[in-house]
C-alpha positions in Angstrom: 123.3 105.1 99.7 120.9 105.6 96.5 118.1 107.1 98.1 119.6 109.2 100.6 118.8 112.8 100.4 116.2 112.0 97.3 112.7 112.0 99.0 110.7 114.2 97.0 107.6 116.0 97.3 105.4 114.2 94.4 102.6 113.9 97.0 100.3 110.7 97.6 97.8 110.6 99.9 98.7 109.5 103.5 99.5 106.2 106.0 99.6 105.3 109.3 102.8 104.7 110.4 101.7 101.3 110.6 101.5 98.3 108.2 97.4 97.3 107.6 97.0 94.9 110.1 94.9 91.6 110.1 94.5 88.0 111.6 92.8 86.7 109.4 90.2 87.4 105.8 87.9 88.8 108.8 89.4 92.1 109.6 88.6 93.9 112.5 87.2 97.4 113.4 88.6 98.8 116.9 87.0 101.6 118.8 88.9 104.4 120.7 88.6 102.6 123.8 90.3 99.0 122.4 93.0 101.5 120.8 93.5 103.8 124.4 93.6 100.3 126.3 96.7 98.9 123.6 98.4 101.8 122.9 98.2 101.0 119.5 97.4 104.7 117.9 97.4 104.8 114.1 96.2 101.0 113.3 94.6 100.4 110.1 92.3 98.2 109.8 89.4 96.9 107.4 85.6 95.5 107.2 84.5 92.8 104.3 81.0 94.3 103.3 79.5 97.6 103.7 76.8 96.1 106.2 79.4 95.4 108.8 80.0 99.1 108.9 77.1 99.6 110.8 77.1 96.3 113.5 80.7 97.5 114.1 81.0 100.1 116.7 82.4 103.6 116.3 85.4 105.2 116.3 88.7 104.2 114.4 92.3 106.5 114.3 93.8 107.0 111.4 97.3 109.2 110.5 100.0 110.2 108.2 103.7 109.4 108.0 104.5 112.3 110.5 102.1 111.0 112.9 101.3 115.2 113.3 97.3 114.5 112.2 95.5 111.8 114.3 92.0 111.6 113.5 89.0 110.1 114.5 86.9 108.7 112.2 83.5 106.9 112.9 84.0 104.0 110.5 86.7 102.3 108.5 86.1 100.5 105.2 88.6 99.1 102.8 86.6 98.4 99.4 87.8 96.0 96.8 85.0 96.6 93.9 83.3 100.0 92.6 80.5 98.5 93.6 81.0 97.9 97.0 81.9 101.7 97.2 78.3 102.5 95.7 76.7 100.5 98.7 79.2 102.4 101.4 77.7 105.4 100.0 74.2 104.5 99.7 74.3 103.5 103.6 76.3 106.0 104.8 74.7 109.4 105.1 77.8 111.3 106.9 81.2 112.3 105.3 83.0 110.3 103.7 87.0 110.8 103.4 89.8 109.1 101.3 92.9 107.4 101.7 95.3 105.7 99.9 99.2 105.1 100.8 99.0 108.0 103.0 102.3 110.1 103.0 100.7 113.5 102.3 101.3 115.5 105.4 98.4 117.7 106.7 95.2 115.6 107.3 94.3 115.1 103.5 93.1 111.7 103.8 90.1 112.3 106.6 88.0 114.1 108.9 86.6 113.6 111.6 83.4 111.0 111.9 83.8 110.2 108.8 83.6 107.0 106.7 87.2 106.7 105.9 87.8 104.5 102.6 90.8 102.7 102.8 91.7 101.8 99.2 94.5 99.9 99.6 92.7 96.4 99.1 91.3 98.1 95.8 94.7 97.4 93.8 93.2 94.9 90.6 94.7 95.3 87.1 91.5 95.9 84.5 92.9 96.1 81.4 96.2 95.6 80.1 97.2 95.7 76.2 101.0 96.0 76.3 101.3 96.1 72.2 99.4 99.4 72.9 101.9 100.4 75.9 98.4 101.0 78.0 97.2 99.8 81.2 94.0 100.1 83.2 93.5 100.0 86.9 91.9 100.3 90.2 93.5 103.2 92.2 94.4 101.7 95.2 97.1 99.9 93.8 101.1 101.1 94.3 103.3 101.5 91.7 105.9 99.2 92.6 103.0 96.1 92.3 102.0 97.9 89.3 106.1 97.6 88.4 106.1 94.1 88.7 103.2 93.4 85.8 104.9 95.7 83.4 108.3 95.1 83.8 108.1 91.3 82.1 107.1 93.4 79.1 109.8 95.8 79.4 107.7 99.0 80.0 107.4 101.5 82.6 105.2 104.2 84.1 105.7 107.1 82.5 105.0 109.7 85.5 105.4 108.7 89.0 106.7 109.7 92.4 111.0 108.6 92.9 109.3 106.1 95.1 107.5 102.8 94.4 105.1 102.7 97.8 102.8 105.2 96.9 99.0 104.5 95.8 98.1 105.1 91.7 95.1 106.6 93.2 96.7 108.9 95.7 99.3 110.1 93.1 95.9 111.2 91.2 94.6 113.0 93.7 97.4 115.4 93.9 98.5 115.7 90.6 102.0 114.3 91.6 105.4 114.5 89.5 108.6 113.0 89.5 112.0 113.9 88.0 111.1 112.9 84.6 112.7 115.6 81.8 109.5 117.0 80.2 106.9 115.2 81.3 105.5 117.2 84.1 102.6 115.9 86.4 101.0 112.3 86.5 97.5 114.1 84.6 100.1 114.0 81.2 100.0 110.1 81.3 96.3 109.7 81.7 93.9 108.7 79.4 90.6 108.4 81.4 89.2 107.8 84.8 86.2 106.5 86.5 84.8 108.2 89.2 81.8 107.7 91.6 80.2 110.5 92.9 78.6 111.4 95.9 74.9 110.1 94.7 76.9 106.9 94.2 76.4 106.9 90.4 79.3 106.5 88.2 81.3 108.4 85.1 83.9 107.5 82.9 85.9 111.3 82.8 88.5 112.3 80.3 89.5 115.0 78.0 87.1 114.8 75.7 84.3 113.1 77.7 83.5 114.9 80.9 86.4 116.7 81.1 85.5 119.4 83.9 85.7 116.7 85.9 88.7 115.2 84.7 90.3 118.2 85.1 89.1 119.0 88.7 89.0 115.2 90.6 92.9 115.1 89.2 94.6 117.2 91.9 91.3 117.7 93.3 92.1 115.8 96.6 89.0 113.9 97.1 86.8 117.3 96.4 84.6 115.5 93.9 84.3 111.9 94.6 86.3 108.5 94.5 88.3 108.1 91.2 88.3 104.0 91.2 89.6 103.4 87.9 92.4 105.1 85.2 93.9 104.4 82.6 97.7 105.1 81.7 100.0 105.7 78.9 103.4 103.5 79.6 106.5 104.2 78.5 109.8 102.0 77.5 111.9 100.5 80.1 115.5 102.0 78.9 119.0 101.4 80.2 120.2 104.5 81.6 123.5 105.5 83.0 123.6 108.4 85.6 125.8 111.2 85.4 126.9 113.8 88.1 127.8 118.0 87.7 128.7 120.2 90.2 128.5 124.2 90.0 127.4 127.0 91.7 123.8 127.4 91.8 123.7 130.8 90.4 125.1 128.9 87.2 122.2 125.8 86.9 119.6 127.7 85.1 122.4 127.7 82.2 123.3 124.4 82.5 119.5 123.0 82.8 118.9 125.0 80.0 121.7 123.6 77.7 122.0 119.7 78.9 119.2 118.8 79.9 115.8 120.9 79.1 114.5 119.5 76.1 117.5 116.5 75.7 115.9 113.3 74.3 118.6 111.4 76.1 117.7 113.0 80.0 115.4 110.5 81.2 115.3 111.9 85.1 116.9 114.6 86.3 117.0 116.5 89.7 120.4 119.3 91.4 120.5 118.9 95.0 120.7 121.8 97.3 122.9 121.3 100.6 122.4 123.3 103.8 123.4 125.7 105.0 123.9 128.2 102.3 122.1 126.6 99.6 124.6 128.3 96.9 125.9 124.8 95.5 124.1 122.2 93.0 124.8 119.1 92.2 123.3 117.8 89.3 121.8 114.0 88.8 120.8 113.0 85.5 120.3 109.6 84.1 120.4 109.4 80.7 119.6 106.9 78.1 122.4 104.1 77.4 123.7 101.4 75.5 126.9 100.5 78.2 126.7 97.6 79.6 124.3 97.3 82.9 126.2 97.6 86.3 122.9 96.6 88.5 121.3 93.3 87.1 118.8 93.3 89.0 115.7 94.8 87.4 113.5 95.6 90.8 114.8 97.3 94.2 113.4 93.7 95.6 110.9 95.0 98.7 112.0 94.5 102.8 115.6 95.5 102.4 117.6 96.5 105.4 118.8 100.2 105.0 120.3 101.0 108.1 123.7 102.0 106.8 121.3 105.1 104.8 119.4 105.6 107.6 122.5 106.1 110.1 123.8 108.2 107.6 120.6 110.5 107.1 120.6 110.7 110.7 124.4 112.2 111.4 124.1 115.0 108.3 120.5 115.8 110.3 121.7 115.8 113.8 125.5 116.0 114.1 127.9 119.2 114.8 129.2 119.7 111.3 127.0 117.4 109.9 126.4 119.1 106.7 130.3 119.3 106.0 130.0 115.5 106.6 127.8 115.3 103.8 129.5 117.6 101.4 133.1 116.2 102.2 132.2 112.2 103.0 128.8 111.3 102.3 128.3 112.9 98.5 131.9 112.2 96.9 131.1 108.3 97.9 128.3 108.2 96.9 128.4 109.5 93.8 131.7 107.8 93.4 130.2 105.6 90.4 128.3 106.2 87.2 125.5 102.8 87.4 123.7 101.9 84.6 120.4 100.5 85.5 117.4 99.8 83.7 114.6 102.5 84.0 112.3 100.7 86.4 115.5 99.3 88.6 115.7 103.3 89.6 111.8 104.1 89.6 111.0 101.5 92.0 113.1 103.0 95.3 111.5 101.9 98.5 110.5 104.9 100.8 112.1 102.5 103.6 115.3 103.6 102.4 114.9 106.6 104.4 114.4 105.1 107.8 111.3 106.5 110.3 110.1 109.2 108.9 108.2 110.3 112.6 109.0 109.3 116.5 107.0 110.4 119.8 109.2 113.7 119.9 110.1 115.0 116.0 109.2 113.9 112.4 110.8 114.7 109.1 108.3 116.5 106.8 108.4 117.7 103.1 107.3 121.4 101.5 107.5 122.2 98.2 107.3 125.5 96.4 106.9 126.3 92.4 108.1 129.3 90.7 108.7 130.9 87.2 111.8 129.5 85.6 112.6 133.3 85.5 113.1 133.6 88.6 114.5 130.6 89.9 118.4 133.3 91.1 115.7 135.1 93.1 113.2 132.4 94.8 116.7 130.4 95.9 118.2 134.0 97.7 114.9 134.8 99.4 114.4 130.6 100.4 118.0 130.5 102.0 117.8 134.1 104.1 114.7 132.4 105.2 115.5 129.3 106.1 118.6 130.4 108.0 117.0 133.2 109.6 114.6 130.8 111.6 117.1 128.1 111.5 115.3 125.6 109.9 116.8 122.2 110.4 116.8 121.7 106.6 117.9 118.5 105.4 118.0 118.8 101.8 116.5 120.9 98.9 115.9 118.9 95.6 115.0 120.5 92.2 113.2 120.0 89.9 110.9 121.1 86.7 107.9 120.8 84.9 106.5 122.4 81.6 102.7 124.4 82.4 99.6 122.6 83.2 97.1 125.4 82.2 94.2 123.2 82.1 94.2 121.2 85.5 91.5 123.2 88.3 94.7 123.5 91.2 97.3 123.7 88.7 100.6 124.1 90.4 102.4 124.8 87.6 100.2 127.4 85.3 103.3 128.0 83.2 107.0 126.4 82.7 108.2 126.5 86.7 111.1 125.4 88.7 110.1 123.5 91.6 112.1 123.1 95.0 111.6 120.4 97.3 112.2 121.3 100.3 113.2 118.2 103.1 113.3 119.0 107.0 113.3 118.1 110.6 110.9 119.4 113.4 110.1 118.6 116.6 106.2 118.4 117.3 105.7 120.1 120.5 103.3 123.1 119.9 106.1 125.5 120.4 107.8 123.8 117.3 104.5 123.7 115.3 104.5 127.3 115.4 107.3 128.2 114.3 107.0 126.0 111.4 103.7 127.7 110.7 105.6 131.0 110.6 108.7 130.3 108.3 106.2 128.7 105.7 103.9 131.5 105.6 107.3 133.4 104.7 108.1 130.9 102.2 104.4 130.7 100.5 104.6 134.4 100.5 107.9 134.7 98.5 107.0 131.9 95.7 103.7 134.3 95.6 105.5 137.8 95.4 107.0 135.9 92.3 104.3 134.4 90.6 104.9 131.2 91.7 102.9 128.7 93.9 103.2 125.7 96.9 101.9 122.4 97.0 99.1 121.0 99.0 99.8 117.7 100.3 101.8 118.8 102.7 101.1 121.0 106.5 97.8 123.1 105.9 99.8 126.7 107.4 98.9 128.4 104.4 96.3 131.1 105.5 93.0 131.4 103.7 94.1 134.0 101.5 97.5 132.8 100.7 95.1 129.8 99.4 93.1 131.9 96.7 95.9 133.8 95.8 98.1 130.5 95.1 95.7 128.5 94.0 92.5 131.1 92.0 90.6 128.6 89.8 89.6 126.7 93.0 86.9 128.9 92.6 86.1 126.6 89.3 86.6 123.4 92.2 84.2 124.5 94.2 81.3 125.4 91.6 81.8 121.9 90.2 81.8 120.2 93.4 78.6 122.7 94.2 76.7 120.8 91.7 77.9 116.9 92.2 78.3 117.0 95.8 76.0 119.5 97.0 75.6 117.9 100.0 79.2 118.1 101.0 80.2 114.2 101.6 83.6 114.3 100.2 85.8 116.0 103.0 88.9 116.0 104.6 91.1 118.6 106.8 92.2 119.9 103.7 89.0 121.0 102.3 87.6 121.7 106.0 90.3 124.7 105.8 89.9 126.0 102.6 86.8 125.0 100.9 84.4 128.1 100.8 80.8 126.8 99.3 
């Protein structure tokens, strides 16, 4: 029961809902009318050379975790050197769109008649100097295979998602963060990038080196060009035991602020919110240790059943009552224990453990919302008479926080915030759809009214103005990408919203 209730927003970029499929080293490309005829929407797929883009014929799906954005794109291309992304882009004169592991939520990896790279297959270590605790990579590698050349050395990634499945290169892309205690987002652990820009020629980025576009292609969602290649500061595989708290939540600012803001020993923390009321926290922290280890294992080993999670995700979701479930059954056993686990035993959680995330009829989604440790009493009051109002089928609210990031272009977190991830059910009918779009709206416009912000991997409801106003030095963005893409390759539904050159 680990993982239940622990999705967090840390945003990637997006999948299909189905595994990469192919028969053999020669991939294939499908057209709409091979995908119509086998009912198989939301198939990856990949090509071996850039040439065989264009003797394959059009038309290829591709779609997020929700299964809410299907879109077509012209041609598919799944690149396994920076050079073979320099030839796509020299034959392809269209737009060109991004994915990597895919669970972002609003169309962010594509647009339509695109080239769609699929970077999965671009997943090679580079460089790798453990003495130095650094590591170089392609992007389109996840962090769990990344896990398993580190761990032998006893290190760790020092920023990252709570789960393993996502892409290096997606976590990039949207600036993600986890629940480590004072490290904020992934851009802290990063010591340079490469990128390859829409002429096809390619920069080394960093903070000292190019470092408007360091700033802006971190979090920049694909804006600029392709980052290919970074480099990242690791950190020290620990033992750490975790440790529960209760309270009201009118009373966690206090106790973040005395046990765990700025503790040497907090290693991850997160409070859970339960619906309906949203007025109790309960506080996960795992902190450094020298007990003895109570999970010997030191990898969630992949293709686990988790069935028992999944049943029990779906009877707090769907049940009469089945949030007093939770808060009288489901939490007291499961936080029945104190484990001690090794750091990358509890960083490498399989996103499996949470079951489907999408069906024909409904999906589970993620929003997430930043706002001034100030006014974290006042954000949680106007979030709940919100949420109940239009009532939301929330699932859970996690919490979290993150020191400023003044210097990133779509900085969600311009000065010391709280953030709250919030986890929910819908059904996807255009009924449904609408309503979500209007309880979000609310949502973005209270974080707002408080100086705070949202996050952008996630549904694109946000008007154009709650855009500016959340987000103002996209205005910086788009000058930048003015100059290196002037052309406009680099798309996706995402920037086909908001993007104003």
């Amino acid at each position: 029961m680990r993982a239940l209730f622990s999705i967090h927003s840390e945003g990637t970029q997006l999948i299909d809902n189905t595994q990469l499929h192919s028969t053999s080293e020669s991939s294939h490309i499908l057209t709409r009318r091979n995908l119509l005829q086998a009912g198989m929407t939301g198939i990856a797929v990949s090509v071996l050379s850039p040439r065989s883009l264009w003797a394959a014929p059009s038309g290829v799906l591709v779609n997020d975790v929700t299964l809410l954005n299907p879109i077509w794109v012209n041609r598919l291309f799944a690149p396994r050197t920076t050079d073979e992304i320099q030839q796509a882009l020299a034959m392809w004169s269209g737009p060109v769109s991004i994915g990597g592991g895919r669970y972002s939520m609003g169309g962010q990896i594509a647009t339509e008649d695109s080239l769609h790279l699929d970077m999965r297959q671009f997943n090679q270590v580079i460089r790798y100097s453990p003495e130095n605790r650094v590591i170089r990579v392609q992007t389109g590698m996840r962090w769990r295979d990344l896990q398993s050349v580190i761990d032998p050395h006893d290190l760790s990634i020092k920023i990252m998602q709570s789960y393993a499945n996502f892409t290096v290169g997606g976590s990039l892309s949207v600036n993600a963060h986890g629940r480590y205690v004072g490290a904020g987002p992934v851009i802290n652990s990063v010591r340079s990038l490469q990128l390859v820009l829409a002429n096809g020629s390619v920069v080394e980025a960093s903070r000292t080196a190019n470092a408007d576009l360091f700033h802006a292609a971190i979090g920049g969602y694909g804006a600029l060009g392709v980052i290919t290649e970074v480099e990242l500061d690791l950190a020290s595989n620990v033992t750490m035991e975790r440790q529960i708290h209760r309270m009201s939540v009118a009373d966690y600012p206090s106790f973040f602020n005395d046990q765990v803001r700025g503790n040497e020993q907090a290693i991850l923390h997160n409070a859970d919110l339960a619906p309906p009321y949203f007025d109790q926290a309960t506080s996960v922290t795992w902190r450094a240790s020298d007990k003895e280890l109570t999970v010997a294992e030191r990898l969630v080993a992949p293709g686990q059943s988790y069935k028992f999670n999944q049943t029990l995700m779906w009877s707090v979701a769907k049940l009469p009552g089945g949030p007093l479930i939770r808060k009288d059954v489901i939490d007291p056993l499961r936080y029945l224990n104190h484990p001690v686990v090794r750091r990358n035993y509890e960083a490498s959680a399989d996103v499996a453990s949470l079951g489907p995330i999408a069906t024909r009829n409904s999906t589970y989604a993620l929003q997430e919302y930043f706002v001034p440790v100030a006014q974290f009493s006042a954000f949680v009051k106007q979030m709940a008479a919100i949420l109940q109002a239009h009532r939301v089928d929330a699932v859970n609210i996690s919490i979290r926080h993150a020191q400023g990031d003044p210097d990133s272009f779509l900085s969600w977190a311009r000065e010391e915030v709280f953030s709250f991830v919030l986890y929910y059910w819908q059904r996807v009918c255009v009924v449904d759809r609408e309503e979500v779009g209007v309880w979000t709206r609310k949502l973005i416009n209270a974080a707002l009214s408080l100086g705070g912000t949202y996050y952008l991997p996630y549904q694109l409801h946000a008007t154009q103005e709650q855009f500016s106003r959340a987000y103002p030095n996209a205005r910086h963005l788009f000058a930048l990408k003015a100059q290196v893409d002037p052309g406009k390759r680099f798309r996706n539904k995402l920037w086909d919203k908001y993007y104003t050159g």
